[in-house]
C-alpha positions in Angstrom: 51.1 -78.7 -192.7 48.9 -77.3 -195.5 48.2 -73.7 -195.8 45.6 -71.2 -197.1 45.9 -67.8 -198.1 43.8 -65.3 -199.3 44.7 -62.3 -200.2 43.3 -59.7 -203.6 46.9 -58.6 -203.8 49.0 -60.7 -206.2 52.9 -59.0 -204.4 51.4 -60.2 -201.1 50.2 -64.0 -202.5 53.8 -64.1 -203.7 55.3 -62.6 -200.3 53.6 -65.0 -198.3 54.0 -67.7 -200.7 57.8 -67.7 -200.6 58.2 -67.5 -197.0 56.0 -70.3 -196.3 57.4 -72.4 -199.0 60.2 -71.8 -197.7 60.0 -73.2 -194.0 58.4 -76.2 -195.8 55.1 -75.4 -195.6 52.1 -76.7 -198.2 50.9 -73.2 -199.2 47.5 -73.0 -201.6 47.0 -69.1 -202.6 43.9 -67.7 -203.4 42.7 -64.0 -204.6 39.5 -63.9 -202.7 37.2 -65.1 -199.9 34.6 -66.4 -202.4 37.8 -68.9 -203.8 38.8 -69.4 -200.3 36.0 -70.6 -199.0 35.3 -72.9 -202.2 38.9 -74.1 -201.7 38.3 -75.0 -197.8 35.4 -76.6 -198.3 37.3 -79.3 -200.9 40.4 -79.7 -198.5 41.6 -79.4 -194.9 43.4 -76.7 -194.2 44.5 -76.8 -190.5 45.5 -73.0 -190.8 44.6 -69.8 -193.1 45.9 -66.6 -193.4 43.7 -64.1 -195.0 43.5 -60.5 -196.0 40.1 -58.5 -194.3 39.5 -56.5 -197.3 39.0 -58.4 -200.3 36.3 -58.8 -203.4 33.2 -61.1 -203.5 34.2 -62.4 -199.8 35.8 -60.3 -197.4 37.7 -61.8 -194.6 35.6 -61.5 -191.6 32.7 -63.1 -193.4 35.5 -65.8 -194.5 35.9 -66.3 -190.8 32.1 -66.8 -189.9 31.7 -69.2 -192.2 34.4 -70.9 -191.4 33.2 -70.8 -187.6 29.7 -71.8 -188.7 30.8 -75.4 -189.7 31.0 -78.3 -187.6 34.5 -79.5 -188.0 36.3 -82.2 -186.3 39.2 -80.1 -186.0 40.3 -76.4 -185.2 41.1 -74.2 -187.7 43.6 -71.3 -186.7 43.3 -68.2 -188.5 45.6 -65.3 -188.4 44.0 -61.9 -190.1 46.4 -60.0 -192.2 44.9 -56.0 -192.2 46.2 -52.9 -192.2 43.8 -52.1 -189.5 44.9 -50.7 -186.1 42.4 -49.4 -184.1 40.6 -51.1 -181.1 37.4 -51.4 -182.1 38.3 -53.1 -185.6 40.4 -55.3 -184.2 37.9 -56.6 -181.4 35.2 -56.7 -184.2 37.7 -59.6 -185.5 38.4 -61.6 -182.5 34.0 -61.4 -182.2 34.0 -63.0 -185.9 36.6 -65.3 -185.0 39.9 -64.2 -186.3 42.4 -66.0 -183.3 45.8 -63.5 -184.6 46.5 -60.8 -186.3 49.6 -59.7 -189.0 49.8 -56.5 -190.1 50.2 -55.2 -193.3 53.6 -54.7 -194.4 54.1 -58.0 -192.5 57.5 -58.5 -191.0 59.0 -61.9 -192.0 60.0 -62.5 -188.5 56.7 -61.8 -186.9 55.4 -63.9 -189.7 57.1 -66.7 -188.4 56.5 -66.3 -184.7 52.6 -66.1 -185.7 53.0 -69.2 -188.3 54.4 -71.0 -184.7 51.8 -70.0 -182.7 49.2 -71.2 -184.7 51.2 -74.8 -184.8 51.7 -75.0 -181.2 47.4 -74.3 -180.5 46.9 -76.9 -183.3 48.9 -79.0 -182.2 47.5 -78.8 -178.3 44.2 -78.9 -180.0 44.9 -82.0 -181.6 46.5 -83.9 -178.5 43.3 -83.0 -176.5 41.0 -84.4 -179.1 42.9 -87.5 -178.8 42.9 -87.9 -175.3 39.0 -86.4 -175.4 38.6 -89.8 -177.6 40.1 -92.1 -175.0 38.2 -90.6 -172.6 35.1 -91.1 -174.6 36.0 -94.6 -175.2 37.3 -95.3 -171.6 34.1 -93.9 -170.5 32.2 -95.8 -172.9 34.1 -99.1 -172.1 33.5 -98.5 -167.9 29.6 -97.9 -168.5 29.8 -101.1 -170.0 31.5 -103.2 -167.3 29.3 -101.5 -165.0 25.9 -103.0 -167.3 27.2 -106.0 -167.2 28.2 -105.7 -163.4 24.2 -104.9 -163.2 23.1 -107.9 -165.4 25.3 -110.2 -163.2 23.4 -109.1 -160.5 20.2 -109.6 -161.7 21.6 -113.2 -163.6 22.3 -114.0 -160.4 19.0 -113.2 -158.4 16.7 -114.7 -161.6 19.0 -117.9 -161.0 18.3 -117.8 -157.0 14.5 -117.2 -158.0 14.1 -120.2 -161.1 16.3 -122.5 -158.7 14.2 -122.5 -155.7 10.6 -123.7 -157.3 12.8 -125.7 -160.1 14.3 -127.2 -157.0 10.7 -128.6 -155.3 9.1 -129.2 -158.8 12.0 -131.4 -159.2 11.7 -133.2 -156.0 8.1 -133.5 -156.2 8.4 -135.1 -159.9 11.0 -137.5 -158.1 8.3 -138.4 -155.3 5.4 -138.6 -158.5 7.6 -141.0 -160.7 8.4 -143.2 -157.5 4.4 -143.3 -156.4 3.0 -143.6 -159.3 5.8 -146.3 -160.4 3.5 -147.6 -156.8 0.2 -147.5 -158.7 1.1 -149.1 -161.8 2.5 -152.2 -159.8 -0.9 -152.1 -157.7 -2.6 -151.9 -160.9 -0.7 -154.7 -162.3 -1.5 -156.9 -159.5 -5.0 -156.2 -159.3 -5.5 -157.3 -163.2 -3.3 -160.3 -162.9 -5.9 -161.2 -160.1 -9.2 -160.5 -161.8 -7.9 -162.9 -164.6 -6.9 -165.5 -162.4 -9.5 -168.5 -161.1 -9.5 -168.0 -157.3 -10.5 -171.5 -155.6 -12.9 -171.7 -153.8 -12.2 -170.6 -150.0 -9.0 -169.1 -151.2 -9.1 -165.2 -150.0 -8.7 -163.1 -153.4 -6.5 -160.0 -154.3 -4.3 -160.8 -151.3 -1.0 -159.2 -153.2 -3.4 -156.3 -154.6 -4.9 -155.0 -151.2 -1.4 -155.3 -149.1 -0.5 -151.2 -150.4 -4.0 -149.7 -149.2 -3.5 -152.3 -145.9 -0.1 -150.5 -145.5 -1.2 -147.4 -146.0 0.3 -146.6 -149.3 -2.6 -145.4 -151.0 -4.0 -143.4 -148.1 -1.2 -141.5 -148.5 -0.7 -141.3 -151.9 -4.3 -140.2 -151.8 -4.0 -137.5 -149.0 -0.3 -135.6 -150.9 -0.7 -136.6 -154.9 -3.1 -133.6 -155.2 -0.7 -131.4 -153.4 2.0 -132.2 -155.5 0.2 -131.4 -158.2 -0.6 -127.8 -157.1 3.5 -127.7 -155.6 4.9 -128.4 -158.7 2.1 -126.1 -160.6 2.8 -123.0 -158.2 6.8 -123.4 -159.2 6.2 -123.7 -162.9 3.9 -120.6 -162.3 6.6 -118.8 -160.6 9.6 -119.6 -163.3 7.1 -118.4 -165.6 6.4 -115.3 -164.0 10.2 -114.5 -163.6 10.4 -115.2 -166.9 8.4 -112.7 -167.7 9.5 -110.0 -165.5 12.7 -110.6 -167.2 11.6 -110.1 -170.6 9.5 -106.9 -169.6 12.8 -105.6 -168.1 14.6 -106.2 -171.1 12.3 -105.2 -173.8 13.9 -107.6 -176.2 10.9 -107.1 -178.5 9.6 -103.6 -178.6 11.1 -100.7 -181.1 13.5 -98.4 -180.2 11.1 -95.6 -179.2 7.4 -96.5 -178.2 4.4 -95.5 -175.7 5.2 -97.0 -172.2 3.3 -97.1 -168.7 5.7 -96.1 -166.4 4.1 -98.0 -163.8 4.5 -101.4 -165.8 8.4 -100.9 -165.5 8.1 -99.7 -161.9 6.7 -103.4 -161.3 8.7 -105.3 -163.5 11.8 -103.7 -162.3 10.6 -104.1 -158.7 10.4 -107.6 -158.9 13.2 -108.2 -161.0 15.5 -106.7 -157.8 12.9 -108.5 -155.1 15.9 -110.5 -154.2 18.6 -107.6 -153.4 15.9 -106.0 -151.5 15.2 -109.3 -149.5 18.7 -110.1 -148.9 19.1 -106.8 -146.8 15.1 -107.2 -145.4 13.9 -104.1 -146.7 10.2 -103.6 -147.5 9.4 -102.0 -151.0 6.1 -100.2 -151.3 4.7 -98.8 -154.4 2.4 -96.1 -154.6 1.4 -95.7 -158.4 -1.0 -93.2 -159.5 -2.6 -92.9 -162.9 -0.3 -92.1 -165.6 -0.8 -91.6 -169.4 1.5 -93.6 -171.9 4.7 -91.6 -172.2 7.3 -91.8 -175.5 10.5 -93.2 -174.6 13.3 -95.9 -174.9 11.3 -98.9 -173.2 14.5 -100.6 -171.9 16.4 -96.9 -170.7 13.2 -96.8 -168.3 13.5 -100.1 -167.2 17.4 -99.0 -166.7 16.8 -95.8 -165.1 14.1 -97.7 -162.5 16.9 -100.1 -161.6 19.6 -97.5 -161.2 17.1 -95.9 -159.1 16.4 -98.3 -156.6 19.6 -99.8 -156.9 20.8 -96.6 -155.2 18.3 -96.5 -152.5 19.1 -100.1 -151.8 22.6 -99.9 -151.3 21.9 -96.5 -149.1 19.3 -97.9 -146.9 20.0 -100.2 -143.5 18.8 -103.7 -143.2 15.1 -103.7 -141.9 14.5 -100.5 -143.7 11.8 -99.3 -146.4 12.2 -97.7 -149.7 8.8 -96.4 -151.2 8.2 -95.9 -154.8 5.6 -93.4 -156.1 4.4 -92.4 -159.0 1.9 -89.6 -160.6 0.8 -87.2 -162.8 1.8 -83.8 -163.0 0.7 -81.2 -165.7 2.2 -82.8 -168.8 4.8 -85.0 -167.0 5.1 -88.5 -165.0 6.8 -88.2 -162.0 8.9 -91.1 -160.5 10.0 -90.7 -156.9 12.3 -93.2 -155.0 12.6 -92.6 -151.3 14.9 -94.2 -148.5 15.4 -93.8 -145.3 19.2 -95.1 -145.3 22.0 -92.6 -144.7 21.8 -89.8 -146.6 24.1 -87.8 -149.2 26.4 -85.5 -147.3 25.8 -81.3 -148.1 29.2 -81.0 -149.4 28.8 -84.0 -152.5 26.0 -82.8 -153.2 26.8 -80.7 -156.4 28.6 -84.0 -158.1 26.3 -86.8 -157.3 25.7 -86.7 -161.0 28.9 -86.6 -162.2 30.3 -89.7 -164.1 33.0 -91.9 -161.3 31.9 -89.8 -158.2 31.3 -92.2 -155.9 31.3 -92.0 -151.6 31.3 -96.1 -151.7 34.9 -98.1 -151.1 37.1 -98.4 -153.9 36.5 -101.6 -155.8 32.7 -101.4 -154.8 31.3 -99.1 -157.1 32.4 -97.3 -160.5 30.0 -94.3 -159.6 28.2 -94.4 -163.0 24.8 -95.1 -161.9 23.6 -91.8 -161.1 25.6 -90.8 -164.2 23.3 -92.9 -166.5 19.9 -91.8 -165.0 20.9 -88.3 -165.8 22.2 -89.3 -169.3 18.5 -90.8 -169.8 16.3 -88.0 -168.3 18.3 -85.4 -170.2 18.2 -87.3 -173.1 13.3 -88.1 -172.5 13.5 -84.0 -172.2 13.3 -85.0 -168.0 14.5 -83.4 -165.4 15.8 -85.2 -162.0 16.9 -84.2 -158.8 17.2 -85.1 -154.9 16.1 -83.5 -151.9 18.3 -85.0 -148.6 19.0 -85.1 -145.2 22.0 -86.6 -143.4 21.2 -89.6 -141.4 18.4 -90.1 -142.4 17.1 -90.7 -146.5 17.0 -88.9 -149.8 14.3 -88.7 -152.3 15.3 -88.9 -156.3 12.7 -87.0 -158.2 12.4 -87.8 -161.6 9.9 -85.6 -164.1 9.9 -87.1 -167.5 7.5 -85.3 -170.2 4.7 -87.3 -171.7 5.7 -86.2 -175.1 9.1 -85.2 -175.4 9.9 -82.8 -178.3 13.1 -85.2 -179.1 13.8 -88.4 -177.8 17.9 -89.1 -178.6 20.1 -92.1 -178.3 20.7 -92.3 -174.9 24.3 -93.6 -173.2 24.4 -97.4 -171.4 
């Protein structure tokens, strides 16, 4: 492990020098905190050791400095002074100074100190590491739990293409095999206008069997329908379609000017088929709203979160209302249900990222998580008003213009 020292005194340099150098430490020695600063700025020095009462620099402001940066590591420093009294030494540990060695140092205490300092760096160092994992576990579990989402919603766009895809098929089926009906009768009727009919014979016998069999009364009566069928389907893929895409915002910047209400509706419809599946009613109550800056697709993803929530809280048969309005300089979103309720005593850790009351293996309990990530991260506020048995209400208050709009998590 590499050292620093700072010290104005050239015997106590040398002092410290050899007993470092001798447990096998990486000692760099400096005269002052103006050099010792210069030098920890080029290096990493994982632990210092330096004198209060130096030249250019003293010690404490060493410290400050030091404290000021944003390091990816900790840096233990011991304060070597001849300083006893109270209120010196708790002016220190307010700069930052995490031991003290007094002056004459005893090599002993030296090296209990020096230990010390390993042991918290090394702890530190551990717990960064598994901070790290943490981050990435965390990370890798929002993730799964997207992609749990998206196979959701895969799953009710393929329920809602395959449905009209499914009659527009059929009634192409039923056009090719009438209209295959119409070019036969159409074939028959010109092969009998250019042939001589005798006299007496009755003409167009072949041609006028389909409209005396009621072929063409039907074909007349249900080709128009078919038409409009197979129009209303292609109409509604195209309309999922679309829904989709304004869920996903797969074309819009990063940050841009948004009507909330838009992704109310797009997200709405986009889960039309978990709500139907449990026969709830969705109502939306929108109110005028201003553009608001924001991530397009983290609104879309808070909205579904949202009423994700309120779906999988609410009985079948029940309703879930969606408002929206103004409110001074912010949009309000409010999602209401009228399932079951969040009990008093979870209260304080709905947000919190894997809390979850569902079974295990039914949930990850990163929903709630998210939205909070992506209100904190609009400027927004959100919270839930509840009662047990029957509903809760998620608030949402998002400014219009948020003084910084960050990177939100997924």
């Amino acid at each position: 492990m590499q050292i620093l020292v700072a010290d104005d005194s050239l015997v106590m340099r040398r002092l410290l020098c050899a007993c470092l150098q001798k447990w096998d430490y990486d000692v760099v020695a400096v005269e002052d905190g103006a050099q010792a600063w210069q030098r920890f700025q080029e290096g990493q020095f994982p632990l210092i050791i330096t004198d209060w009462l130096m030249p250019a620099m003293d010690g404490l402001e060493l410290i400050r400095r030091i404290r000021a940066c944003e390091l990816d590591h900790y840096v233990y420093i011991i304060l070597l002074t001849a300083k006893s009294e109270k209120e010196d030494l708790v002016v220190a540990m307010e700069a930052g100074a995490d031991d003290f060695l007094a002056k004459p140092f005893d090599t002993g205490e030296l090296r209990v100190r020096i230990r010390e300092g390993e042991r918290i760096i090394t702890l530190q160092r551990t717990l960064a590491e598994q901070n790290r994992q943490l981050r990435e576990t965390q990370a890798a579990l929002i993730q799964s739990e997207t992609l749990a989402g998206l196979g959701q919603l895969a799953a009710g766009m393929a329920h809602e293409i395959n449905t009209p895809l499914a009659y527009v098929t059929n009634n192409l089926a039923v056009l090719k095999r009438e209209v295959g009906s119409l070019l036969e009768l159409l074939t028959a009727y010109r092969s009998e206008q250019n042939t001589p009919v005798p006299v007496g014979t009755k003409p167009a016998a072949d041609a006028s069997r389909p409209e005396e069999d009621g072929e063409l009364a039907w074909i007349e009566e249900n080709l128009p329908r078919l038409f409009d069928s197979s129009l209303d389907g292609l109409g509604r893929m195209r309309d999922v379609v679309n829904n989709l895409r304004q869920f996903a915002r797969l074309d819009e910047a990063e940050l841009d000017d948004v009507d909330l209400n838009v992704a109310v509706r797009s997200t709405v419809e986009i889960m039309r088929r978990q709500s139907d599946e449990k026969q709830l009613s969705l109502r939306l109550r929108l109110g005028e709203l201003p553009r608001i800056l924001c991530h397009p697709a983290k609104m879309n993803q808070l909205v579904h979160h949202l009423l994700l929530n309120a779906i999988q809280a609410s009985e079948p048969g029940g309703t879930i209302e969606l408002r929206t309005a103004a409110d001074h300089e912010q949009a309000v979103l409010e999602v209401e249900d009228h399932g079951t309720g969040i009990d008093p005593a979870h209260l304080p850790r709905i947000f919190d990222p894997f809390f979850t009351t569902r079974p295990v293996g039914s949930g990850k309990g990163l929903g709630l998580a998210v939205c909070y990530g992506i209100v904190r991260d609009h400027g927004g506020t959100i919270d839930v008003t509840t009662r047990l048995g029957e509903g809760s209400t998620f608030r949402v208050s998002l400014p219009f213009h948020p003084p910084s709009t960050k990177e939100a998590p997924s």
